[in-house]
C-alpha positions as CSV (number, residue, x, y, z in Angstrom):
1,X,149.4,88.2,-46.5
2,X,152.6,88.1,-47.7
3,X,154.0,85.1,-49.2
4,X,157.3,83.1,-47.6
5,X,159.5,84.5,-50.1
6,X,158.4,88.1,-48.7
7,X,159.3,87.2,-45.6
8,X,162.4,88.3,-43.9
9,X,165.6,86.3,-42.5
10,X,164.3,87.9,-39.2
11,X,160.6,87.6,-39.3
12,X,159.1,85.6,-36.6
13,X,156.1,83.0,-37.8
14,X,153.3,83.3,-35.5
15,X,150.3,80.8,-35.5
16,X,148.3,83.3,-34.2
17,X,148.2,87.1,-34.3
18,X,149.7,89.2,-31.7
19,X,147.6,90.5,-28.6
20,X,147.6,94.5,-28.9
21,X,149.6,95.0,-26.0
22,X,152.4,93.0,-26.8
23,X,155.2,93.3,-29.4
24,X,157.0,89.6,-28.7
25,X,155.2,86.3,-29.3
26,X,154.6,83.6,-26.7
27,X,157.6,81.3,-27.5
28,X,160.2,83.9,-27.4
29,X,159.1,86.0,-24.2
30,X,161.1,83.5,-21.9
31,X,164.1,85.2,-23.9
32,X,162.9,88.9,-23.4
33,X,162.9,88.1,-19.7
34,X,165.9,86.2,-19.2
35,X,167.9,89.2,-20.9
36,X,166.5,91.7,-18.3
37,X,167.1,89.5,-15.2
38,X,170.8,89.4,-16.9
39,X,170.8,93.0,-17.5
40,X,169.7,94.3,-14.1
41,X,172.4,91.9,-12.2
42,X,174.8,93.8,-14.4
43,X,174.2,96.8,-12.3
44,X,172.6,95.6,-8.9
45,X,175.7,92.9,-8.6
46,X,178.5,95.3,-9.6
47,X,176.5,98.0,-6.9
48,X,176.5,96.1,-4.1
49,X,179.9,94.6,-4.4
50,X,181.5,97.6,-5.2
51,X,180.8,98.9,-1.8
52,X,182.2,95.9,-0.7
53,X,185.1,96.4,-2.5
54,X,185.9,100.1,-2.3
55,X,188.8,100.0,1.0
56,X,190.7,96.8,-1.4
57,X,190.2,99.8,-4.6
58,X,191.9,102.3,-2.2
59,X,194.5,100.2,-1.1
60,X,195.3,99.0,-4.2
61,X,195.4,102.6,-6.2
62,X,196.5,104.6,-3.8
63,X,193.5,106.4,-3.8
64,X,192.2,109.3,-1.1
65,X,189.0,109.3,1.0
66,X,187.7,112.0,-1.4
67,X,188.8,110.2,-4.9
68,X,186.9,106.9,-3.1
69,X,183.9,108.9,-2.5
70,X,183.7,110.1,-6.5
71,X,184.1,106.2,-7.7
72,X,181.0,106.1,-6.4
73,X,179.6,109.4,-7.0
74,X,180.5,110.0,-10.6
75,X,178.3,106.4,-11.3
76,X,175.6,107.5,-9.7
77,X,176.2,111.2,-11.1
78,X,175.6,110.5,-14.8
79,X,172.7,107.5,-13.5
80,X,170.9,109.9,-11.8
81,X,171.0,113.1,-14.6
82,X,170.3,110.6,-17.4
83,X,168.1,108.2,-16.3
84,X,165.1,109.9,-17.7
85,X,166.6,110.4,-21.0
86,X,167.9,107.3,-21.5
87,X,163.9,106.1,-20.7
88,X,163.2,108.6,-23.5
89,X,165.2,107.0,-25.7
90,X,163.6,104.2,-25.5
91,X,160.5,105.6,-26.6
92,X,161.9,106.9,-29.9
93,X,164.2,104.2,-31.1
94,X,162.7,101.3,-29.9
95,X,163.3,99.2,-26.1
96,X,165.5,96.6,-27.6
97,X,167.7,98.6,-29.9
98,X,168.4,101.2,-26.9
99,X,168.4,98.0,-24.3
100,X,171.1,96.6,-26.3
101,X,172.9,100.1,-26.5
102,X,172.8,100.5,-23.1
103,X,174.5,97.0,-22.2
104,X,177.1,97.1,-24.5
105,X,178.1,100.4,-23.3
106,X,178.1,99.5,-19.4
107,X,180.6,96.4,-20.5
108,X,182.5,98.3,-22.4
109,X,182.9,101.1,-19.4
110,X,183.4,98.1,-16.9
111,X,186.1,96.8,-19.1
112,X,187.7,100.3,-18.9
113,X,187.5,100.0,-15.3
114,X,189.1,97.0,-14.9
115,X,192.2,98.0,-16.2
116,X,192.4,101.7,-14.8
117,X,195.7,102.5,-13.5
118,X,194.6,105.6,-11.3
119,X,191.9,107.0,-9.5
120,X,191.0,109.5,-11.9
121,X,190.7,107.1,-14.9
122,X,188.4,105.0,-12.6
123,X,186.1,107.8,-12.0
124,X,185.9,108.8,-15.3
125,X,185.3,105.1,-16.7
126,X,182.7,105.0,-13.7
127,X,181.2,108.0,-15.3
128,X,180.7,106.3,-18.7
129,X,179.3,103.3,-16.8
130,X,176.5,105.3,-15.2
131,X,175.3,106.8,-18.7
132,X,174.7,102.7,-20.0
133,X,173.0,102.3,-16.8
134,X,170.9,105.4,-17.5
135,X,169.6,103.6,-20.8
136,X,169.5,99.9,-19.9
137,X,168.3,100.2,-15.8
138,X,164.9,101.4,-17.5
139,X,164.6,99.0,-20.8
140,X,165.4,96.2,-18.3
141,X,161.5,96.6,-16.5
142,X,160.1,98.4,-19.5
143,X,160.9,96.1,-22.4
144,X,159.7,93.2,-20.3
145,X,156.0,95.7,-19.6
146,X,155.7,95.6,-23.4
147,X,156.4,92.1,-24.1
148,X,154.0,90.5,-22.0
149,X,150.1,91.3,-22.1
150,X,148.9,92.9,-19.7
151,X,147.7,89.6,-17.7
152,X,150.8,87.8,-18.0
153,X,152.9,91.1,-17.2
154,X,152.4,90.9,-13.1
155,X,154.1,87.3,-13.0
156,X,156.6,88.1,-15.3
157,X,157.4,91.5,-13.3
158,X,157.7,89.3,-10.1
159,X,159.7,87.0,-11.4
160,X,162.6,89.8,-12.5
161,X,162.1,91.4,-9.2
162,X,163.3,87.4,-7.3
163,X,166.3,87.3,-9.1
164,X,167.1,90.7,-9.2
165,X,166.8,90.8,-5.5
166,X,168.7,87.6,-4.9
167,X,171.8,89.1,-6.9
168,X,172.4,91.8,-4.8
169,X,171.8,89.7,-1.8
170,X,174.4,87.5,-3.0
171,X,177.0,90.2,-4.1
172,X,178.4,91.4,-1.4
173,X,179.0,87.9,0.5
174,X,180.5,86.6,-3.0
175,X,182.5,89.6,-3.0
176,X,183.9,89.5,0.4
177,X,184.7,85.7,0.2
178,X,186.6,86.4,-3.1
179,X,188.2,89.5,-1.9
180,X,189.6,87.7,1.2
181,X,190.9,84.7,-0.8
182,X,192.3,86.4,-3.4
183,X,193.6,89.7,-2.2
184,X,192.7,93.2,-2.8
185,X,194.0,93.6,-6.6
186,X,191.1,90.7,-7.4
187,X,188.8,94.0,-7.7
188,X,189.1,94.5,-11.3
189,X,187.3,91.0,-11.6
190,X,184.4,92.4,-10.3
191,X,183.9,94.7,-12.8
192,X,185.1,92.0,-15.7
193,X,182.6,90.0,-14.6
194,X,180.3,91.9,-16.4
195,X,181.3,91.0,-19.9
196,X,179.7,87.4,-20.3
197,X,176.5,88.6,-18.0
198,X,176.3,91.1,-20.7
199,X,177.3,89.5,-24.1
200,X,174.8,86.8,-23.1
201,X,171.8,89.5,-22.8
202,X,172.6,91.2,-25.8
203,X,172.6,87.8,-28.1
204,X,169.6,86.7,-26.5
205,X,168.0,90.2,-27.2
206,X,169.0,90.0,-31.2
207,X,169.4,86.8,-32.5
208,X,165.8,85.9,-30.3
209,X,163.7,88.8,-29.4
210,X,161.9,90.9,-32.6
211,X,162.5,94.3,-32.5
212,X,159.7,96.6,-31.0
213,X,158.5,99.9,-33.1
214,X,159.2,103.0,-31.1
215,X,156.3,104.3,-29.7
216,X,156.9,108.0,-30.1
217,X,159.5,110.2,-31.9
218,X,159.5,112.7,-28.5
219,X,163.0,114.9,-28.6
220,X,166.0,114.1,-26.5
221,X,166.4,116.8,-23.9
222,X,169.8,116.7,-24.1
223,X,170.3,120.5,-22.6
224,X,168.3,119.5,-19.5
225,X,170.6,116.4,-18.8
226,X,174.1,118.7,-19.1
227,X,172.7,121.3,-17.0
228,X,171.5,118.4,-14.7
229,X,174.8,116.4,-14.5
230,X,176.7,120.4,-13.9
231,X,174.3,120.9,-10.9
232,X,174.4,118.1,-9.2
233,X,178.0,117.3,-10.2
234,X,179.2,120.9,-8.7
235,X,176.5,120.4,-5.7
236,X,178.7,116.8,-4.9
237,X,182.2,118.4,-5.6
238,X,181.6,121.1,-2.8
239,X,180.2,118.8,-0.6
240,X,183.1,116.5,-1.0
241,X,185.9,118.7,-1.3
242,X,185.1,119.7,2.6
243,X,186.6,116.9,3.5
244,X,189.6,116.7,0.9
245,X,192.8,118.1,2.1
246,X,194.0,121.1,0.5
247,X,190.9,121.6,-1.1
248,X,188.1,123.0,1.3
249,X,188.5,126.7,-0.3
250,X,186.3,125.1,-3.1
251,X,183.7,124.1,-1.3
252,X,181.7,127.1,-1.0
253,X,181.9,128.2,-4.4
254,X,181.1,125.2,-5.6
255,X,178.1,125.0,-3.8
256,X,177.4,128.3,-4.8
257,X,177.4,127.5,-8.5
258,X,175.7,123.9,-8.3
259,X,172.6,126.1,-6.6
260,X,172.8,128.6,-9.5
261,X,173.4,125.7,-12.1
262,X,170.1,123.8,-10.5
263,X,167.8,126.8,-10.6
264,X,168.7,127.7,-14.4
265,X,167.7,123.6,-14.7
266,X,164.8,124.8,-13.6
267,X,164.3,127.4,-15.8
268,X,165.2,125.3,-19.0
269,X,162.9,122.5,-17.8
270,X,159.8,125.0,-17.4
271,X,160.6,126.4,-20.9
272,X,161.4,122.9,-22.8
273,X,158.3,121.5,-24.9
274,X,159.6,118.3,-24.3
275,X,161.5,118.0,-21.0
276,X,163.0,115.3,-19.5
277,X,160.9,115.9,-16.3
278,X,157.5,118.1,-16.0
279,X,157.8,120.2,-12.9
280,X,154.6,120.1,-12.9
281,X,154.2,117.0,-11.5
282,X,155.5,118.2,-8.1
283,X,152.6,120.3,-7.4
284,X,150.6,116.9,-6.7
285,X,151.2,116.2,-2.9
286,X,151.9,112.9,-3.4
287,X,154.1,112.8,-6.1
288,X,156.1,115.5,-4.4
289,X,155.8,113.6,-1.4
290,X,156.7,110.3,-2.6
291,X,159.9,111.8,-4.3
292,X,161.3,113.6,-1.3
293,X,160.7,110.4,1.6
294,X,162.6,108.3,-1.8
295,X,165.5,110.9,-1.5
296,X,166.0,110.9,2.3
297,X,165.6,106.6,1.9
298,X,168.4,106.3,-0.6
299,X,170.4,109.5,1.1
300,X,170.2,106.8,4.2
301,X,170.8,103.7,2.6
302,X,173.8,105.2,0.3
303,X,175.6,106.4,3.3
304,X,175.2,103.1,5.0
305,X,176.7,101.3,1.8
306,X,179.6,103.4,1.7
307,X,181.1,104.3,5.0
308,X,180.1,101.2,6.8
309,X,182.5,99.1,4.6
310,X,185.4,100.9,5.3
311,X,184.7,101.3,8.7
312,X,184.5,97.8,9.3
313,X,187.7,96.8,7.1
314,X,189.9,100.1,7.7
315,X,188.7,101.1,11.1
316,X,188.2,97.7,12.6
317,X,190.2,95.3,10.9
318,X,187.6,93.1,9.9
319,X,188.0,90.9,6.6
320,X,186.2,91.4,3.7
321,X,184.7,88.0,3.9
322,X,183.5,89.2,7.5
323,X,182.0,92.5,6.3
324,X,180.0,90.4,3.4
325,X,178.3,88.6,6.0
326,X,177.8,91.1,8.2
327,X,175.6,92.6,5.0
328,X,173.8,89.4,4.3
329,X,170.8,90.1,6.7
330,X,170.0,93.6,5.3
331,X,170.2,91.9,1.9
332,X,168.3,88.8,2.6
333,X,165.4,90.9,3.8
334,X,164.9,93.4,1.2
335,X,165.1,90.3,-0.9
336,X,162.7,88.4,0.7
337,X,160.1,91.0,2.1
338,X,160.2,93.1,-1.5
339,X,157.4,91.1,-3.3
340,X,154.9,90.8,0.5
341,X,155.6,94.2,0.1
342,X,154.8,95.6,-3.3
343,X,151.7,93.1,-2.8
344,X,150.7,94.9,0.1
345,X,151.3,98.4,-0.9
346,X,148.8,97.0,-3.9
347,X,145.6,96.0,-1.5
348,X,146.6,99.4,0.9
């Protein structure tokens, strides 16, 4: 035992040892939770009012149907292609130092955003906003699974889910009502809103949360994740550029060489010791099956959250304020039916 002069500025004093599954004692778990709930409505509120929000961007900077398409696709880009490394990362440098990482990045991009005086800029700040995402969207739920035991965990789990829910139920009727009082150059707010939300989480995360140890010093696969964001990045450009003026010659080739880019992914992947995904995995049916109903859910759901807003507001006139609203019941559902379901999906 070491004696109190051994013990660091840092050290927590427990009055009882730790259970094995857990890194954070009793009394400071509260904080380990209210961080993620933080965290997460970093990116679920700036989501769903963002799609809200994208005909006031347009209008605002001057920006084509094509260049509004890649302020959302360049987010979810870098999200997607990442999102496994950034879980990795976790893993090797310990869930809160990589938390925090991830955090202060997606402020940092968000402030970028808010000041953006183009279309371009935007996208490429949206860019560096999807790679925090990619490390804190999966230390929000995971640093939360290793901070409470096992038989505290489900509570705590259900608890983030609530609130997460309830933010991106709320953001797009906040977002419409503040859009419609305040004009459409009131977007940047919504991405400076992000600062205190995020300044809070991290001081919460290191002046109360002890640090975890990483759990594994498994390599970044850094080479799958370029080759990933090229593939699908070239895959999205030809798909959008066939509705961009002017630039529908590109659309082929660009197809062409996201295809090409996607099967040397594969390739890499099969060949890494330590990839970011085992392919392997899709040879069970229901993994494999799982994954490809999740892709044609979200392909759905995606689309809905980006065209319907601007056909409401540009197509039929409708308010911002209106359009919120007109979102509130498909939010308040998946809010309120998400824990009955994941309950049910347990017993079934």
């Amino acid at each position: 035992m070491r004696s109190p002069s051994e013990v660091g500025a840092d050290a927590v004093p427990l009055a009882r040892p730790l259970p094995a599954d857990t890194f954070c004692p009793q009394s400071r778990r509260s904080f380990v939770l209210i961080a993620a709930i933080l965290a997460s409505a970093l990116g679920f509120i700036d989501g769903s009012i963002l799609a809200i929000a994208t005909p006031a961007i347009r209008v605002d900077l001057g920006a084509s149907f094509a260049e509004a398409q890649w302020i959302s696709n360049s987010y979810a880009l870098t999200l997607s292609a990442l999102i496994l490394v950034g879980g990795a990362a976790g893993d090797r440098f310990g869930l809160r130092h990589a938390f925090v990482a991830g955090i202060a990045l997606f402020i940092a991009a968000s402030l970028a955003c808010a000041v953006a005086p183009n279309p371009p800029v935007l996208i490429a700040f949206r860019a560096i906003q999807g790679i925090g995402a990619a490390i804190m969207v999966p230390g929000s739920l995971a640093i939360i699974a290793k901070a409470y035991p096992k038989k505290e965990r489900g509570r705590a789990i259900g608890i983030w889910a609530a609130a997460s829910a309830l933010t991106t139920a709320l953001g797009p009727v906040l977002g419409g009502v503040v859009l419609s009082a305040f004009g459409d150059g009131i977007w940047r707010a919504i991405f400076a809103i992000n600062l205190p939300l995020g300044l809070v989480s991290i001081y919460l995360l290191l002046a109360k949360v002890p640090a975890d140890a990483p759990t594994e010093k498994r390599s970044l696969d850094l080479g799958g994740a370029a080759l990933a964001i090229l593939a699908f990045g070239a895959l999205a450009y030809g798909l959008t550029s066939m509705s961009a003026e002017g630039e529908g010659q590109m659309s082929g080739p660009s197809i062409a060489a996201g295809a090409l880019l996607l099967i040397m992914f594969i390739v890499f992947e099969r060949r890494q010791r330590e990839p970011m995904i085992d392919l392997s995995l899709f040879r069970v049916g229901a993994f494999a099956g799982a994954n490809v109903a999740t892709f044609f859910l979200y392909f759905a759901l995606s689309a809905n959250l980006f065209y319907l807003p601007m056909l409401l507001i540009a197509g039929w006139g409708l308010s911002a304020a209106e359009v919120g609203f007109i979102f509130l019941p498909l939010s308040v559902l998946i809010a309120l039916l998400s824990g009955p379901v994941g309950q049910w999906s347990d017993r079934i």
